[in-house]
Structure formats: C-alpha cells, structure tokens
C-alpha positions as CSV (number, residue, x, y, z in Angstrom):
1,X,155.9,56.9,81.3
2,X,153.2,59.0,80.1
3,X,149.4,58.2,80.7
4,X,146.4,58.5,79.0
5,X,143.1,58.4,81.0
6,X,139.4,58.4,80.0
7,X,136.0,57.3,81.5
8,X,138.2,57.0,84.9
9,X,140.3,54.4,83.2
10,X,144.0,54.9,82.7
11,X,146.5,53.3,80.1
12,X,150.5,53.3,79.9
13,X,151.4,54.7,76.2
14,X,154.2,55.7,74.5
15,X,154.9,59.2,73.6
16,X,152.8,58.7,70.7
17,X,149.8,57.4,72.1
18,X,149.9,54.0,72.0
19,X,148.8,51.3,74.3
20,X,152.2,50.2,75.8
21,X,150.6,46.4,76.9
22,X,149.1,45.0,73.8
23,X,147.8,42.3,76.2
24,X,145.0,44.3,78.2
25,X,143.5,45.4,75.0
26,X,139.4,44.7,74.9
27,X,136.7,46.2,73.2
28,X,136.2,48.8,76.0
29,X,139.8,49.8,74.9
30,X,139.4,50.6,72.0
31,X,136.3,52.7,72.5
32,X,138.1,54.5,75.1
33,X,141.5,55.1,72.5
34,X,138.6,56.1,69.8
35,X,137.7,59.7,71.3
36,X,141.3,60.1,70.4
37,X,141.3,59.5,66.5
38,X,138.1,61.2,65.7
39,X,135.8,58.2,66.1
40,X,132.7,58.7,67.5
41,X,131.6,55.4,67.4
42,X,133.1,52.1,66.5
43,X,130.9,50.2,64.2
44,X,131.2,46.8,62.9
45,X,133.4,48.0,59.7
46,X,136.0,49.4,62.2
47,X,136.1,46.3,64.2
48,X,136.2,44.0,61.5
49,X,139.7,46.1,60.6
50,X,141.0,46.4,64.0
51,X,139.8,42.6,64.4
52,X,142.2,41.7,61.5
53,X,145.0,43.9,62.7
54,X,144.9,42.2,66.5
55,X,144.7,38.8,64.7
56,X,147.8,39.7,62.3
57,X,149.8,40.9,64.8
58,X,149.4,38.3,67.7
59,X,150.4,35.7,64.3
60,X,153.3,37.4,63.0
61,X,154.7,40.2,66.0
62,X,154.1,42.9,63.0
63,X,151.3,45.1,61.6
64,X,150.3,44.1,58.3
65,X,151.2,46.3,55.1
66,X,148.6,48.3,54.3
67,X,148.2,46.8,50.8
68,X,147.4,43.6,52.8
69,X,145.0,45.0,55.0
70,X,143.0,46.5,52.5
71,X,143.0,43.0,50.2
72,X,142.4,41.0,53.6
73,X,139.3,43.0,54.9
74,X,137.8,44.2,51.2
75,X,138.0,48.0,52.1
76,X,140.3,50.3,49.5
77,X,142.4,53.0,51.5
78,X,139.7,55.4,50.7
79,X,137.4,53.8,53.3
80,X,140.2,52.7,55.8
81,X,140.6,56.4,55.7
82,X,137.0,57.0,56.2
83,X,137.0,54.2,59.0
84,X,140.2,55.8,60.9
85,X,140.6,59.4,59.4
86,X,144.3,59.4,61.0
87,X,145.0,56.6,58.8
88,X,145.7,52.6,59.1
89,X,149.0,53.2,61.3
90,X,148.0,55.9,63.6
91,X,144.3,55.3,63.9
92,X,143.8,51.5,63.4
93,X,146.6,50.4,64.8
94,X,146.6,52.6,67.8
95,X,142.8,51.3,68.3
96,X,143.7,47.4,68.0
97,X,145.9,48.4,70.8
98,X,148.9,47.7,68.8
99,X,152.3,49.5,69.0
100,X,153.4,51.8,67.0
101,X,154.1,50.7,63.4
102,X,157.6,50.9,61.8
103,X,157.2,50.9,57.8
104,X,154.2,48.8,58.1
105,X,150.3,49.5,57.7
C-alpha cells in the first residue's frame, strides 16, 4: 500500500493519493494533504468546503455532486477552483480526507 509522509507524519493512500481511513482525518490532515494540491494555506473558505464535504459524506457514504456543493456552500465552480486549483474531486475531496470520487463532485 503506498504512503504518503509529511511533517514526520505518514498516511495509507490509494494510488491516487487519497487518505485510505477516512476516520483519522483532522484538521492537521488536511494541512498536511494541502502541500499536495497547491494550497499554501487553508483558510476558512476552504474549510467551510471541505467541512461540507466531511459532513455530506459521513450522511450519505458519497461525495456530493458538484452542482450541490456549490448551491450548499454559496461558492460558483470558479472559486471552488480558486479554493482547490485541482478541482472539487481531486483537491477538496482528497483534503476532507475523503476517497476517491466516482462520478460525483
């Protein structure tokens, strides 16, 4: 299983990158996963979208569709974009600690 380790932490992830145990996700996690999408610093706009995501997914067992998350946290795609410049599915996602998403977000 392939690793990924920063600030003398390591995480199990898939081959793409993604946290493999959604369940040991915190804050510090997703700082450490940022250095990976081209976020130098999580503000409160990304956590309020990566908040939503967690919350989404630990309801329903999916991402949302991107439509929803845009409606749901008042940013258009343009600034999710901004927020996560890898996009809602690779970025966002991968930073809420989330697996990878399959034809959602």
């Amino acid at each position: 299983m392939p690793m990924f380790e920063v600030n003398g932490r390591s995480y199990d992830v898939d081959e793409d990158g993604f946290l493999q145990d959604p369940t040991i996700w915190n804050l510090e996690v997703a700082k450490d996963f940022s250095t990976t999408e081209g976020v130098s610093e999580l503000t409160e706009d990304h956590i309020k979208v990566i908040q939503y995501l967690r919350n989404y997914y630990l309801e329903f067992g999916i991402a949302p569709m991107v439509r929803k998350l845009c409606k749901e946290t008042g940013f258009k795609l343009n600034q999710i974009y901004e927020l996560f410049p890898s996009g809602p599915a690779k970025g966002a996602c991968k930073l809420a600690g989330l697996p990878k998403p399959t034809g959602c977000v």
